[in-house]
Every structure is written in C-alpha cells, then in structure tokens.
C-alpha positions as CSV (number, residue, x, y, z in Angstrom):
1,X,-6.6,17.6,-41.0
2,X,-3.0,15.8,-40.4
3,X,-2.0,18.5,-37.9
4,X,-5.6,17.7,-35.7
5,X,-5.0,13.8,-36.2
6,X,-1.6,14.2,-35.0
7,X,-2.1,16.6,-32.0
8,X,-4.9,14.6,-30.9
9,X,-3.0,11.2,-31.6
10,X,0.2,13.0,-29.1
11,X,-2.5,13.8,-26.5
12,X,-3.9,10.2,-26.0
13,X,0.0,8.8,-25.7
14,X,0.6,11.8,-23.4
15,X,-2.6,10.5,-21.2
16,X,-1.7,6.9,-21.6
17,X,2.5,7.9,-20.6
18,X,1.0,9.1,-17.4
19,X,-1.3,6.6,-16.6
20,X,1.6,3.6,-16.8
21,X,3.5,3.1,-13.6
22,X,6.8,2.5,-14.3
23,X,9.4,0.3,-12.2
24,X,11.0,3.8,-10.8
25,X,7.6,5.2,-9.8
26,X,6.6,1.8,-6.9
27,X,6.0,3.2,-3.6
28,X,9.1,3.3,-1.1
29,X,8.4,2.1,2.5
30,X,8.7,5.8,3.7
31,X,5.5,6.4,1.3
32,X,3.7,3.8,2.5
33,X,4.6,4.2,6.0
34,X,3.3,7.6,5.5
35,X,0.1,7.3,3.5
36,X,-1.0,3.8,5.8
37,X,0.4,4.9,9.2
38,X,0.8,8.7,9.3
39,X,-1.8,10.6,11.2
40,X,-2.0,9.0,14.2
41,X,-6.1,8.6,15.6
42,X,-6.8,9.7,11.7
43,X,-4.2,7.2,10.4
44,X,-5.9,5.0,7.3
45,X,-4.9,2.2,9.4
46,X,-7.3,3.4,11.6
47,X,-9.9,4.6,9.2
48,X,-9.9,1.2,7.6
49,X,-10.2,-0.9,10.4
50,X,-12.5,0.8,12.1
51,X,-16.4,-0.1,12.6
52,X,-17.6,1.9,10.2
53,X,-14.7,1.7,7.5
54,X,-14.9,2.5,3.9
55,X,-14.3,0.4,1.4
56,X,-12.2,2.8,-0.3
57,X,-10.1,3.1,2.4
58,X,-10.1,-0.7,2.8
59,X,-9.0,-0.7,-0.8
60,X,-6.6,1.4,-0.4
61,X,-4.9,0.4,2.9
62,X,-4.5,-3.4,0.7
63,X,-3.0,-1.6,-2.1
64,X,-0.4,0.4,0.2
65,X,0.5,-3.0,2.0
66,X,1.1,-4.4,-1.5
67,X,3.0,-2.5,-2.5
68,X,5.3,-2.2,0.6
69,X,5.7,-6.1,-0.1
70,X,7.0,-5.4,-3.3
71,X,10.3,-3.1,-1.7
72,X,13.4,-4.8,-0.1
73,X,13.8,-5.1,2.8
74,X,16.7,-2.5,3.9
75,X,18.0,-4.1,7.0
76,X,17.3,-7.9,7.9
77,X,16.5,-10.7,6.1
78,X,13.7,-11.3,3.3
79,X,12.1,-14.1,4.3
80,X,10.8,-12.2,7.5
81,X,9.9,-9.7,5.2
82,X,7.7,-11.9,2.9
83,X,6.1,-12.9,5.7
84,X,5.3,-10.0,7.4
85,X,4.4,-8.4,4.4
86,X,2.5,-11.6,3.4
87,X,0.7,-11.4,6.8
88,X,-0.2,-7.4,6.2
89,X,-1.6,-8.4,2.9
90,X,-3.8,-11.2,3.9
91,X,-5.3,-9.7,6.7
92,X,-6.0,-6.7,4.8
93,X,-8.0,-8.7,1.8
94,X,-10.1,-10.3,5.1
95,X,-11.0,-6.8,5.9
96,X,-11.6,-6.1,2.6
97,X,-13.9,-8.8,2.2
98,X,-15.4,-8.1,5.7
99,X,-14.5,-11.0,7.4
100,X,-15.5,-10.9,11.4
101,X,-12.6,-10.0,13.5
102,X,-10.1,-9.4,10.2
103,X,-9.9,-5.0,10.9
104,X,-8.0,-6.1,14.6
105,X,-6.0,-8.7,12.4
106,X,-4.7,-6.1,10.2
107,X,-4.0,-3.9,13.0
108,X,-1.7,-7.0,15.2
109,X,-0.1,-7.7,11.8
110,X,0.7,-3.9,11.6
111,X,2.3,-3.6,14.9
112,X,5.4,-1.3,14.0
113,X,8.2,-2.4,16.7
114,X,8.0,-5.6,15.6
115,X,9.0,-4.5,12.1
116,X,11.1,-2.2,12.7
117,X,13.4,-4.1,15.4
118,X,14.4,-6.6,12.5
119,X,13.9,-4.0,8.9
120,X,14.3,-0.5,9.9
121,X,18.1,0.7,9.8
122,X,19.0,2.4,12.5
C-alpha cells in the first residue's frame, strides 16, 4: 500500500515539475520572433489580426508579445523597449477584446525595421 501511495505521490510532483515555468524556461526574442512572425502570409500575426481571427490565436499572439516584453533588450536602450513592447501588448489586448480597428494596430506596432534598427544586434 506505501509503495502505490508513494509512486502515485512521485507522479503528481513529476506532473506539477513540468507544468511550473521556471525563470530559465521564458521565451527568448528569437522564439517569439519565430512563433509571432515566422511564416510569412500564414504568420500568427497575420492569423490573429485578420477578419476572421481566432481567439486562440488572439490569445496567443498577446501571450508571445508578453513575454518578449519580459527579455532585455540586447542592443539599445530599455526604455524604447518598454515602450514598444508596452505598445505590442496593448494593442494586442484591443484585439483581444475586439476593439474596432485594434488587429491593424497590432500590426503598425509590430512593424519589424523599426525594432530592429534600435534592438537587433547586428
């Protein structure tokens, strides 16, 4: 009876150990960049802000820019960062909540060169 308790007691802290997100597993901006912007026409950008969007992908396109927000920024300086990030971030909770116009927000907010001029090292 001990040995059951106790193998069934090491599976739920197994479960639970993957389920935490720890400091080391956050998203880099290369992921996000990837999982957001990757895929050009098919891009989640795209899906999400498009007419017909999801709101799973809306979801999901807030919790990538989120997280971005949450990496330093590796050229440049942080306060452009916060607020570029901060921009991403609030126009993608305006799509989220449908808000007219908000999907071409979060796509001007999203416009890459103007990112990358200041944050992406060369």
């Amino acid at each position: 009876m001990h040995m059951v308790l106790g193998a069934a007691l090491a599976a739920v802290v197994l479960v639970w150990s993957f389920g935490t997100v720890r400091a080391e597993d956050k998203l880099s901006i290369s992921d996000v960049m990837k999982q957001a912007h990757g895929g050009g026409q098919n891009s989640l950008l795209n899906k999400a802000t498009g007419p017909n969007a999801a709101k799973e992908d809306k979801e999901k396109l807030l919790s990538l820019y989120k997280a971005l927000a949450e990496n330093e920024p590796p050229k440049g300086d942080a306060n452009s960062w916060k607020e570029k990030t901060s921009n991403l971030i609030k126009a993608a909770e305006a799509n989220l909540k449908g808000e007219q116009g908000a999907g071409q927000k979060v796509r001007q907010a999203a416009n890459c060169m103007a990112c990358h001029r200041v944050h992406r090292p060369n």
